[in-house]
N, C-alpha and C positions, 0 to 999 in steps of 0.2 A: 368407574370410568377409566379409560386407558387413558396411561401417561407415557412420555419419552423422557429422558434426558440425553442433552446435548451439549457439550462443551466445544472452550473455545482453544484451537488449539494454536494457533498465532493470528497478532494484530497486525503485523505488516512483514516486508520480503525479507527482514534482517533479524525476524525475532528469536529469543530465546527457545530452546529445544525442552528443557528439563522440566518446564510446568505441565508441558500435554501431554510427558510420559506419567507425570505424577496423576493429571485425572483421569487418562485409559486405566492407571493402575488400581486408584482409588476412589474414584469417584460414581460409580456405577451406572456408567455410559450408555448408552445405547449408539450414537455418534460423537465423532469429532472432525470439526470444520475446521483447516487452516486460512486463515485470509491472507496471502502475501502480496494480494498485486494490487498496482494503480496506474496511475497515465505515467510517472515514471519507471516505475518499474517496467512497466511493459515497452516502453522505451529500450530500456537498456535490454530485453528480452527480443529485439527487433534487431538491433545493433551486434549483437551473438549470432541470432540467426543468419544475418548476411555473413557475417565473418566464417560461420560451421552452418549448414542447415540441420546437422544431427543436433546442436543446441536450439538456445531460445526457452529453457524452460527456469523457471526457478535455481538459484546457481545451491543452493542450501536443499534441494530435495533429496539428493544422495544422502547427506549428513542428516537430513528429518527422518526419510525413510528404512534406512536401515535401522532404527530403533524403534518406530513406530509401528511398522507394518507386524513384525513379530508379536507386541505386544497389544496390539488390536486383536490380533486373530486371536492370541489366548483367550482374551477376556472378550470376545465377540462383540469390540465394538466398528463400526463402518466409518469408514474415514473420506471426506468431500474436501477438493482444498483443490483453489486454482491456481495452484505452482506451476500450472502446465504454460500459463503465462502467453510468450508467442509461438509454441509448440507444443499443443497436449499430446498430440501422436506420442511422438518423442519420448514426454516427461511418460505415459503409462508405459511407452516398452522398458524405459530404466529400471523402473518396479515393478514390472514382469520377471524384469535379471533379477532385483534384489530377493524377491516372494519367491525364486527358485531356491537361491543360493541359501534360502531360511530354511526350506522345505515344507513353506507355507501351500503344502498341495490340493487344489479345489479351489484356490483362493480365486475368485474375478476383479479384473481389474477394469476398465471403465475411463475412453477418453469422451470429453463432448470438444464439441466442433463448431464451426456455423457462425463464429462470431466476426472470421474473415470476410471484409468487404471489399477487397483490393479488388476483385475480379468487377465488379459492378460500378467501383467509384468513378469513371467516368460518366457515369449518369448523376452526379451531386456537384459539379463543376461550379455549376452557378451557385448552389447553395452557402448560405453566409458562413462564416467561420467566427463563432462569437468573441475568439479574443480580438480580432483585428475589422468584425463588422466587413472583410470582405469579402467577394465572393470565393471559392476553394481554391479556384483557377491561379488566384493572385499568392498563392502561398510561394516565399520565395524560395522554393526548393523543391528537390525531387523528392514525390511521394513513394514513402514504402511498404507504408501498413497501415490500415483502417479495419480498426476492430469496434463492430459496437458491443453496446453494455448491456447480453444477452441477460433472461432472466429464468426462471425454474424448467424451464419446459425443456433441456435437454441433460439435466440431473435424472428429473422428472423419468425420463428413456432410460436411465444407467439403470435407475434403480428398479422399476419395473424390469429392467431382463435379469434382474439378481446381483447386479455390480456390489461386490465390500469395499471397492473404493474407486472413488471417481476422482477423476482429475480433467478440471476446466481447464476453459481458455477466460480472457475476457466474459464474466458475466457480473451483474449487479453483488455488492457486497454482500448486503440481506439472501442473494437467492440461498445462497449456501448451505443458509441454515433453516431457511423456510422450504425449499424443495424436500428435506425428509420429513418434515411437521403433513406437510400435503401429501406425502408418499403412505405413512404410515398411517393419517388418520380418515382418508379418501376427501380430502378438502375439496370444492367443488373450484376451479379457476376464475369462476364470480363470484363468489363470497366474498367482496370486499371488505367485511368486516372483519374474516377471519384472518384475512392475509393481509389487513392491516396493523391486525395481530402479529402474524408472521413476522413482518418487517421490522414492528417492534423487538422480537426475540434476536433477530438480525441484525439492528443495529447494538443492543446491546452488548452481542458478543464478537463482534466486527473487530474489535480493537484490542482484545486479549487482555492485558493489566491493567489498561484504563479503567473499566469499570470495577474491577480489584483497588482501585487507590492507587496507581501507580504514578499518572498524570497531576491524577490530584494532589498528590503530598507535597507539602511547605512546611517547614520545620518552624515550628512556633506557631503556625498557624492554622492547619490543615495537618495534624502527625497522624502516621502511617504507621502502623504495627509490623514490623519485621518486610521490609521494602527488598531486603536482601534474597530473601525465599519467596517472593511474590508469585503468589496463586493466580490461577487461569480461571473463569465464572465458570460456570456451567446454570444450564435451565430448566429447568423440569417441568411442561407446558401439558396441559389437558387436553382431549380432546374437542372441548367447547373455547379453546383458546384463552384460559386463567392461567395464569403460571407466576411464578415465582424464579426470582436471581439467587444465588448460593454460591458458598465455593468449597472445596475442602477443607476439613478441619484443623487439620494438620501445616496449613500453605498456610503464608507470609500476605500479607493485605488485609482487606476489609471489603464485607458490602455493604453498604448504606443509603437513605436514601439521597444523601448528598455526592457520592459517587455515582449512581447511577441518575440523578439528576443532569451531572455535568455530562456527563455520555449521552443525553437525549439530546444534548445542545449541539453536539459535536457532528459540524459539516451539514447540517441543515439551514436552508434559507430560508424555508417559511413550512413551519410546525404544522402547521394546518395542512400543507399542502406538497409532503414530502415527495418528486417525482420518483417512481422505479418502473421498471419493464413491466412490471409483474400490476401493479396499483400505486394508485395515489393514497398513499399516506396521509391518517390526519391524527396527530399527537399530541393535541393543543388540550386534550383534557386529560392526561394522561396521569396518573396518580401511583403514586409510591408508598407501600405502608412498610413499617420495619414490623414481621409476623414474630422473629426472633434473632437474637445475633447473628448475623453477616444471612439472613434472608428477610430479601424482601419482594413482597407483592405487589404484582404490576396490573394495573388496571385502567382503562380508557381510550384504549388506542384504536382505532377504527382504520376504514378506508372506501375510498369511491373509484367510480373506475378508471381503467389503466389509458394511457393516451396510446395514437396510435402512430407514436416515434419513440426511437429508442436514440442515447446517445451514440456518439461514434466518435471515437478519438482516432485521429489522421496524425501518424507517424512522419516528418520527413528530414532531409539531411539539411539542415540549417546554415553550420557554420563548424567554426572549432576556434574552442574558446584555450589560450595560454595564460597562466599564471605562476606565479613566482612569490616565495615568502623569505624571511628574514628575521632574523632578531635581534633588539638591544637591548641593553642591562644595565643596572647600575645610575647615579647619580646624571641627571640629561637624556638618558635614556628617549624619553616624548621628543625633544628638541633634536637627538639627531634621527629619529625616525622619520619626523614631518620632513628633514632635510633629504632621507632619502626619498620617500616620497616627490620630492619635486627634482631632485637627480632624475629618477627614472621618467617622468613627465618629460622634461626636458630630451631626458636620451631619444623617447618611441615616439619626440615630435622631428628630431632631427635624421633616427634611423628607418624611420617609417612614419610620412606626412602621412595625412588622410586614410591610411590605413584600418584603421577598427572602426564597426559598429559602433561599438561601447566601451571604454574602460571604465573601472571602478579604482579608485584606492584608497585603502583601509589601513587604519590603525588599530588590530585587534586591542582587545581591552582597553579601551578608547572609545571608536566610533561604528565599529564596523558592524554592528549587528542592528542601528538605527538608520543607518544613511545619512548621518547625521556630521558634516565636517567643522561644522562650528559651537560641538557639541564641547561644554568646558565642564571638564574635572574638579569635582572637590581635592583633590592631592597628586601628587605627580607619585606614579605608580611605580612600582620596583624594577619593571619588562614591560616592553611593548613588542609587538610581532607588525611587522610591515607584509602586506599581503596586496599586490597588484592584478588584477585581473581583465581581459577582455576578452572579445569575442572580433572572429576575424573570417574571411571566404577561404584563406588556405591555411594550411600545416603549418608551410615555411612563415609565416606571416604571425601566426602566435607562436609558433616557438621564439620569437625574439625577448615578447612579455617576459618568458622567466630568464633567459637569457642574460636580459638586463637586469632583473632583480642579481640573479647569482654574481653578478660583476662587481656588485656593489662590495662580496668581498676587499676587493684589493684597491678600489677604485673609489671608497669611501663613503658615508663618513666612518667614523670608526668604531669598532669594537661589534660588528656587525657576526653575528653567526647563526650555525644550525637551518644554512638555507635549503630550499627546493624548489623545483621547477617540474612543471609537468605541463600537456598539454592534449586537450580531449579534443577526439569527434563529436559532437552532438546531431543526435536524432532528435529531435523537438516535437511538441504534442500541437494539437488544433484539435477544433472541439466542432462537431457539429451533428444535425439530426437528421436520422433517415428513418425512412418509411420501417417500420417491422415486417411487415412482408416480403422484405429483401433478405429477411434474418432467417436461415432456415437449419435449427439445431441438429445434431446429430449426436447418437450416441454410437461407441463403436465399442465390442466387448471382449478382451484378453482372458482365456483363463490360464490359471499354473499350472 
């Protein structure tokens, strides 16, 4: 029976480079998928595009691709990764340049498209927006991007014209890795069982060292074998949909059935009824055996079929949020932190009343990671870091935020240092569904 293996080549848009050269190099591939996008990322992929239209794509693909792409073609394995982000055009003519500059010649390169719905979103006006339950119309900002959450069907195009590597826009995380499962083994696009299959293979290699131990590890309670050299999975899946998790022999982590346990939990709201473009997912009998060290057997995963919406995250200019940091040391340290904290309270009610949406103020290593201001310490700690933040309609308006933090230099209390101020534009995400039949993929094909 034919088999593939596929590895995973990043879990998210900042990840490590050196594990996916190690299993192009070692692991005998047939693909590798990178996963770097999400509603944030593709945020800040929106936020480039306006500022450059030649950007928008993954800020990390130059740096993945000039080491990967050479090293794929040797060992002939094909490479699927949506760094293309808010510009796949874009991200495949970059690695066009790079596959010349290698003398990777014959190579195809492969953008998909179709995930852009700006042109259409006047027709979703009225539809809800599920973080705010309102209609779209009421988002309080200019919209600049709505991408839905495309699924196999335009990998699906690259690789039927011959693509060695594709590069998306917005599509489901799973497609990534199930569009060559279907490519190579002729999966039928209703075999819900198969491609519930799929999506199982998808999610578990979605997140790169997570299901390697990387998430997992707690030291005395959860230990991880060499976390330093952390290995990337890879899957070696049959054509009747049995497969097995693995990783190199040689990498840093583990696989087990309690690492990849915690990865089936990961971002699903209801096991049974996991939604994607492609099928409904059902996980809920899902079984793990360990066949032999760092592999194990995946068994039970089905699926029903696909709805007939897809999500769509709505891009728009929000706000801009300023913040300012600080720090104190030494004996009082908590005591003149809370003081600057309420310094600064006092300063941005006097130098700007009603001004912010929101502020926040934290006392890192304290409270700031709970939301917690009446949160009481067992010991008064060595440092605290004072960190003010809000969100405001103009520039000049959060720049005050750090403004005010940074004053607190000379303006007290004391012994304050090592500050900074900075102060973002935010492009903000909304979430809502539209029709699939608005969704219309494309593949487009570069060769070197």
């Amino acid at each position: 029976m034919k088999t593939i293996r596929i590895g995973s080549g990043a879990g998210y848009a900042g990840d490590r480079l050196e594990p996916s050269l190690e299993l192009i190099e070692k692991g005998n591939l047939d693909y590798i998928s990178y996963e770097c996008l999400a509603e944030r990322t593709i945020a800040i992929g929106q936020q480039a595009k306006l500022k450059d239209p030649t950007k928008g794509y993954n800020g990390l693909l130059e740096h993945r691709m000039e080491k990967a792409l050479p090293l794929a073609w040797k060992h002939k394995v094909k490479v699927i990764t949506n760094m293309g982000s808010a510009n796949p055009q874009a991200a495949a003519k970059v690695c066009v340049e790079i596959a010349r500059r290698h003398g990777l010649q014959g190579m195809k390169i492969a953008c998909v498209t179709g995930d852009d719905l700006l042109p259409v979103i006047d027709k979703y006006m009225d539809t809800e927006v599920w973080e705010t339950h309102k209609p779209l119309r009421e988002l309080p900002g200019e919209i600049v991007s709505a991408n839905a959450y495309m699924g196999v069907e335009g990998i699906l195009k690259a690789l039927d014209l011959g693509a060695d590597v594709v590069i998306t826009g917005r599509v489901s995380d799973p497609a990534i890795f199930m569009a060559p499962l279907i490519h190579e083994f002729g999966w039928s696009l209703e075999d819900w069982d198969k491609l519930g299959k799929g999506t199982m293979v998808g999610h578990l290699l979605e997140c790169g060292g997570q299901v390697t131990g990387g998430y997992f590890a707690e030291p005395g309670k959860k230990d991880v074998p060499g976390v330093g050299h952390l290995g990337f999975p890879i899957i070696e899946i049959a054509e009747d949909g049995s497969f097995f998790v693995t990783k190199v022999p040689e990498a840093g982590g583990m696989v087990t059935v309690e690492t990849c346990s915690e990865q089936i939990c990961y971002e699903i709201h209801d096991p049974e009824k996991y939604l994607t473009p492609d099928v409904v997912a059902d996980f809920k009998q899902v079984k793990f055996t360990e066949v032999s060290k760092d592999k194990i057997q995946v068994e039970g995963a089905t699926g029903r079929p696909k709805t007939e919406t897809f999500k769509c995250s709505i891009g728009y200019k929000d706000c801009y949020i300023g913040d300012g940091e600080i720090s104190y040391g030494g004996p009082g340290c908590v005591a003149r932190a809370k003081l600057a904290l309420e310094i600064v309270k006092e300063r941005l009610e006097l130098v700007a009343p009603g001004v912010f949406d929101e502020l926040k103020f934290d006392l890192i290593g304290c409270n700031s990671l709970y939301w917690n201001p009446d949160y009481r310490y067992n010991e008064e700690p060595s440092e605290v870091r004072v960190r003010v933040a809000g969100r405001a309609k103009t520039k000049a308006e959060a720049d005050l935020i750090g403004n005010e933090v940074e004053a607190l230099y000379t303006n007290g209390p004391a012994g304050g240092c090592g500050a900074v101020k900075r102060t973002r534009d935010i492009v903000s995400v909304a979430s809502i569904l539209v029709s699939r039949y608005d969704v219309k993929p494309e593949a487009e094909i570069f060769e070197v």
